[in-house]
N, C-alpha and C positions, 0 to 999 in steps of 0.2 A: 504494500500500500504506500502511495504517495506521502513523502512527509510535511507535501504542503501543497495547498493548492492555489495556482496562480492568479484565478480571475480576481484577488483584489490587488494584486499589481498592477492591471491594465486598465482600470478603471479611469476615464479620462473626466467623467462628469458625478457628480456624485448623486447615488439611487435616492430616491425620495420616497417618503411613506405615501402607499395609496389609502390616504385618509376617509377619501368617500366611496372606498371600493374592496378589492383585498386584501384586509390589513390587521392586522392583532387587535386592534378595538373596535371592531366587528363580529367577531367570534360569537362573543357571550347574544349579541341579538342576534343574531341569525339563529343560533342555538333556542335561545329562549323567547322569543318574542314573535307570537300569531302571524306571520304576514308572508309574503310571498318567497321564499329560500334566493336567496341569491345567485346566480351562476357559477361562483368561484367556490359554494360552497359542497365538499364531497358528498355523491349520490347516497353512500350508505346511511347519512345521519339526516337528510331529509326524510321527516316526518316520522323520526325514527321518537318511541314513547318513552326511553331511557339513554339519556347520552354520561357517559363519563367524558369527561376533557381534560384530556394527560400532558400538562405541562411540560417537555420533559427542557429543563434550564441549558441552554448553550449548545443546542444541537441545530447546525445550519442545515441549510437545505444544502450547497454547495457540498459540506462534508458529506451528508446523507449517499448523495445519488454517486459518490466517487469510491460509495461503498457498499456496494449491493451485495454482496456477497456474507456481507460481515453483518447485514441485517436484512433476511431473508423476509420476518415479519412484518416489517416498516416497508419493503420494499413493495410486497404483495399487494399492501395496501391502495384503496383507492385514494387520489388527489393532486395536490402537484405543491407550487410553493406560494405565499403571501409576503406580504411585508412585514416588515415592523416597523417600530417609531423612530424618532431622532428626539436625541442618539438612542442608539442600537446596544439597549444595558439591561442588567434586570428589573432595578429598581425605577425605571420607565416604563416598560413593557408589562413589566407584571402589576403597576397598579391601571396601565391601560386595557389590560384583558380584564381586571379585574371591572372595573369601573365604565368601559367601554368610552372612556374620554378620550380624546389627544393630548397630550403632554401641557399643551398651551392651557386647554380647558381643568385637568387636574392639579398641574402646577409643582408635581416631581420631575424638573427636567435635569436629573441627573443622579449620578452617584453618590456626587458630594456635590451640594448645591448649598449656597448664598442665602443664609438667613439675620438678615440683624447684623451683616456686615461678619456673621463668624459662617465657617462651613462646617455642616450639618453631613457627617455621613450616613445616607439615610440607610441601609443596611444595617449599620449599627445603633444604629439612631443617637450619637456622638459628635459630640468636637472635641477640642483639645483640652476641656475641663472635664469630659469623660461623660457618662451617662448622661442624655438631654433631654429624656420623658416628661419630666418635671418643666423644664424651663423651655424646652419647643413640644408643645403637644401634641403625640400626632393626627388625632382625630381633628383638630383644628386645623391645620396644615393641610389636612388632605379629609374633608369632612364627604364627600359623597360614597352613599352606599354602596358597596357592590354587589352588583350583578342585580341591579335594579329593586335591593331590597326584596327578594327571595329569600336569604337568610339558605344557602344551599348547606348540603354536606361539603367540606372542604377536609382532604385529604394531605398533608401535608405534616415535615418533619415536628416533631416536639419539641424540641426545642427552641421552636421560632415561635411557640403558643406565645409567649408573653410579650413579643422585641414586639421595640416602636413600630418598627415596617409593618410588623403584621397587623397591627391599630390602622396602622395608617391606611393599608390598603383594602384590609378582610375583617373589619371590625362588624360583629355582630353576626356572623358566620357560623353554623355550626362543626367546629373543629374538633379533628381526630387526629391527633397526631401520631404518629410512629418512627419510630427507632433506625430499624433493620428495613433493606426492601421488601422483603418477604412480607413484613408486616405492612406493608402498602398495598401491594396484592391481595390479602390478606381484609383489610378495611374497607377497600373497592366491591369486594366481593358482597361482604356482609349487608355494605351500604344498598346494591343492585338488588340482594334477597329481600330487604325491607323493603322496595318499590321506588327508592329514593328517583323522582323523576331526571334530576340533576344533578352528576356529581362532578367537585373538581379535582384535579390530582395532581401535585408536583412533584417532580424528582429532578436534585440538583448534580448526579454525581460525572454527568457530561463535561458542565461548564468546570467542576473543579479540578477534574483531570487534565481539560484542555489545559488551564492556567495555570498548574504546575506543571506537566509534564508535555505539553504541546501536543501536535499531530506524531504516530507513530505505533508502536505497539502497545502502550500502555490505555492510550485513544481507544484501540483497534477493540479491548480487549472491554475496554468498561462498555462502548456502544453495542461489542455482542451481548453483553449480560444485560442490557437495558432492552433489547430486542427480545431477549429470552420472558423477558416479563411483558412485556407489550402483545407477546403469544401468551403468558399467562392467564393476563386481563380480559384479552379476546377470548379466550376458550372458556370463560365465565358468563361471556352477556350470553343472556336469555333472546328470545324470538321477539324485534319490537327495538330489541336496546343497540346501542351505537357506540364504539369507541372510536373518539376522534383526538388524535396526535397532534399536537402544535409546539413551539417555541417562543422563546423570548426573544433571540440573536444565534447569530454564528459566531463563529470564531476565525481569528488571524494569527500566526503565529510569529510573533514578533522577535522572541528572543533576546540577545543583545541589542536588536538594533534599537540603540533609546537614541534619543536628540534633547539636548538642553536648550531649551528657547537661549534665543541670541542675546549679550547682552543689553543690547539698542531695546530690546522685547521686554526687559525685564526692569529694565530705570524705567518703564514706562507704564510698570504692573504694579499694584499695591500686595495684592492677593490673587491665586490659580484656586478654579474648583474642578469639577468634574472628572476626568479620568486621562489616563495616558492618550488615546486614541480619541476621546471629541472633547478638551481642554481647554475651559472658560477660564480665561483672563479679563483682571478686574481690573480697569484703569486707576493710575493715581487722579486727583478732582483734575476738572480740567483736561484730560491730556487721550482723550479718548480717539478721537483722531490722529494723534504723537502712535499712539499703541497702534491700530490699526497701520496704518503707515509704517510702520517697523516691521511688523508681522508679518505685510505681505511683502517687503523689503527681503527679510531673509528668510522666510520660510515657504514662500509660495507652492515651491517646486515640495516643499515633506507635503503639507496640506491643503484643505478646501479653507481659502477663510474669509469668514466673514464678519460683518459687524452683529449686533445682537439685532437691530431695525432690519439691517438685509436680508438674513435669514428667515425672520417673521416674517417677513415680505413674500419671498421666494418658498414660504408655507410651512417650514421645515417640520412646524411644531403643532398645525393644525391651520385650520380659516380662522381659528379665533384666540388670543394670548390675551388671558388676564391680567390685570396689572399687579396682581399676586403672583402669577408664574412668571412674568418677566424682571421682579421684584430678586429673585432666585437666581437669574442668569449674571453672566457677566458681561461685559461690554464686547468683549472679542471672541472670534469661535477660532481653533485651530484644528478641522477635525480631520485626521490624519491618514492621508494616500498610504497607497502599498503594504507595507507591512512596518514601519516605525512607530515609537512612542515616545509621546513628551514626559519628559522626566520635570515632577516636581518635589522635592524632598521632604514636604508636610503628605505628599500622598504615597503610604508604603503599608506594608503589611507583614506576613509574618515569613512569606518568602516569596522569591524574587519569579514574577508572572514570564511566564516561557509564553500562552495564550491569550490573549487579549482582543476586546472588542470595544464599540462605541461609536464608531466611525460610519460614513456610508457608501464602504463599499459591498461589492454583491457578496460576497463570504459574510458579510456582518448582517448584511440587512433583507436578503431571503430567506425563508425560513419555512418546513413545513407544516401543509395543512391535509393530514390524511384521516382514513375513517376507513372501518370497517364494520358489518352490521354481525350480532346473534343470528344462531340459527336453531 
């Protein structure tokens, strides 16, 4: 197998979310909502009387189909690929599935996004004084229901029962968390015997293989055992019921290749949010056109960049940006060609990302949408 796939080197424009069409915050109505099925959405889960909708975190469409082999199940399946948002992240994606908003409309447009002048990592729901539940809220922050106030079964790890995210995004949810994947399986199962009309399911261990260990055997190796249960799932729905497969992003594998914004980029920045691959920079007062102007001075050829107004412009984030969600952004976007990332030294972790995504190339921002029915 490949240990990387090219098409986000060659990307000369950058992919945009099809916000009014097929896109990650479309999913949950087309699934749940009386009205005519969409075109892009897979034959099996139309009008099907039990759907699960299996998150599975970090698996592109791009990686998917350059491995057919290595997931027979996924492959079988019916559908093809959609979009995601911008940027092309969890903690974007998964409250626009959840929420069925654009990033502009819910107002998490990033990783680590601009609150009150501090960054808020919204995953850990943290800054630099550590725990932020208390002093950024997340139901405040991000107060719309999901999944239209259904209150569904929600399947997903236990340990995320309590984090801000999970507040933020699946607050009021009926949640089951589990440990082991077996015990996913496991809960999907029991959920479909009770009738549950709607259920959702996530599994992260895609996206975290990708970003330690990159494209390769250890990939090759976690995406067959995630196939093995996606056959599990399926050989449990009943006659009626639907399992349908989606994402949040794909992946790039970066590696070493990091870039430190230039220094002209950086006498011109106060504060960086967001991620290596879509990289909000926050002007010092005044100097917001100094920054921009710098930006595309020495970085044009690593990234797409834009101003915070041009990119709103050009839709990136939806038809519509609150001035709560634009309140979050930073004045500059760096979001990054090929396969580089921008290094900033307040955003690290506990080790060093081989995988990485955020960006809008086609590896980051395809992603699939497949289904298969009970029989």
């Amino acid at each position: 197998m490949a240990e990387q796939d090219d098409d986000a080197v060659g990307d000369v424009t950058p992919i945009l979310p099809d916000y009014s069409g097929a896109c990650v915050t479309n999913i949950g109505s087309a699934l749940l909502e009386e009205m005519p099925p969409p075109s892009w959405l897979p034959a099996p889960a139309v009008g099907a009387r039990q759907v699960v909708l299996l998150v599975l975190d970090g698996l592109g469409w791009q990686q998917l189909v350059s491995r057919p082999d290595i997931a027979p199940n996924l492959a079988a399946m019916a559908g093809g690929h959609i979009t995601t948002v911008a940027p092309s992240t969890t903690a974007v994606a998964l409250t626009s599935i959840a929420t069925g908003l654009t990033p502009g409309a819910h107002g998490v447009v990033g990783y680590r996004i601009s609150v009150d002048d501090t960054v808020l990592n919204v995953l850990r729901w943290s800054t630099e004084r550590g725990d932020a539940r208390r002093e950024i809220v997340p139901e405040r922050l991000q107060p719309v229901e999901p999944f239209g106030g259904q209150r569904p079964v929600v399947i997903h790890r236990a340990e995320f029962a309590r984090s801000g995210f999970t507040a933020a995004h699946l607050a009021g949810v009926r949640y089951r968390g589990y440990r082991v994947m077996s015990a996913m399986v496991t809960e999907t199962a029991r959920a479909l015997r009770s009738g549950e009309p709607f259920i959702y399911a996530y599994y992260d261990g895609i996206d975290k293989v990708a970003h330690e260990y990159g494209f390769g055997e250890y990939y090759d190796a976690e995406l067959q055992a995630v196939d093995r249960v996606v056959g599990d799932i399926a050989d449990r729905l009943g006659p009626g019921a639907a399992l349908v497969v989606t994402s949040d992003h794909g992946q790039v594998q970066t590696g070493t290749d990091l870039v430190e914004p230039h220094p002209s980029v950086l006498a011109q920045t106060t504060y960086q949010s967001g991620e290596g691959r879509f990289r909000w920079l926050h002007s010092r007062p005044g100097r917001g056109q100094a920054l921009l102007d710098a930006a595309r001075t020495h970085h044009d050829g690593d990234a797409w960049i834009r101003s915070r107004d041009e990119a709103i412009a050009e839709g990136w984030f939806g038809d519509r940006v609150s001035a709560a969600a634009a309140a979050h952004m930073g004045d500059v976007i760096m979001a990054a060609r090929g396969r580089l990332a921008f290094v900033d030294p307040a955003d690290s972790g506990p080790f060093e990302l081989i995988g990485r995504h955020g960006s809008l190339t086609t590896d980051e921002m395809y992603v699939p949408l497949l289904a298969i029915s009970g029989s």
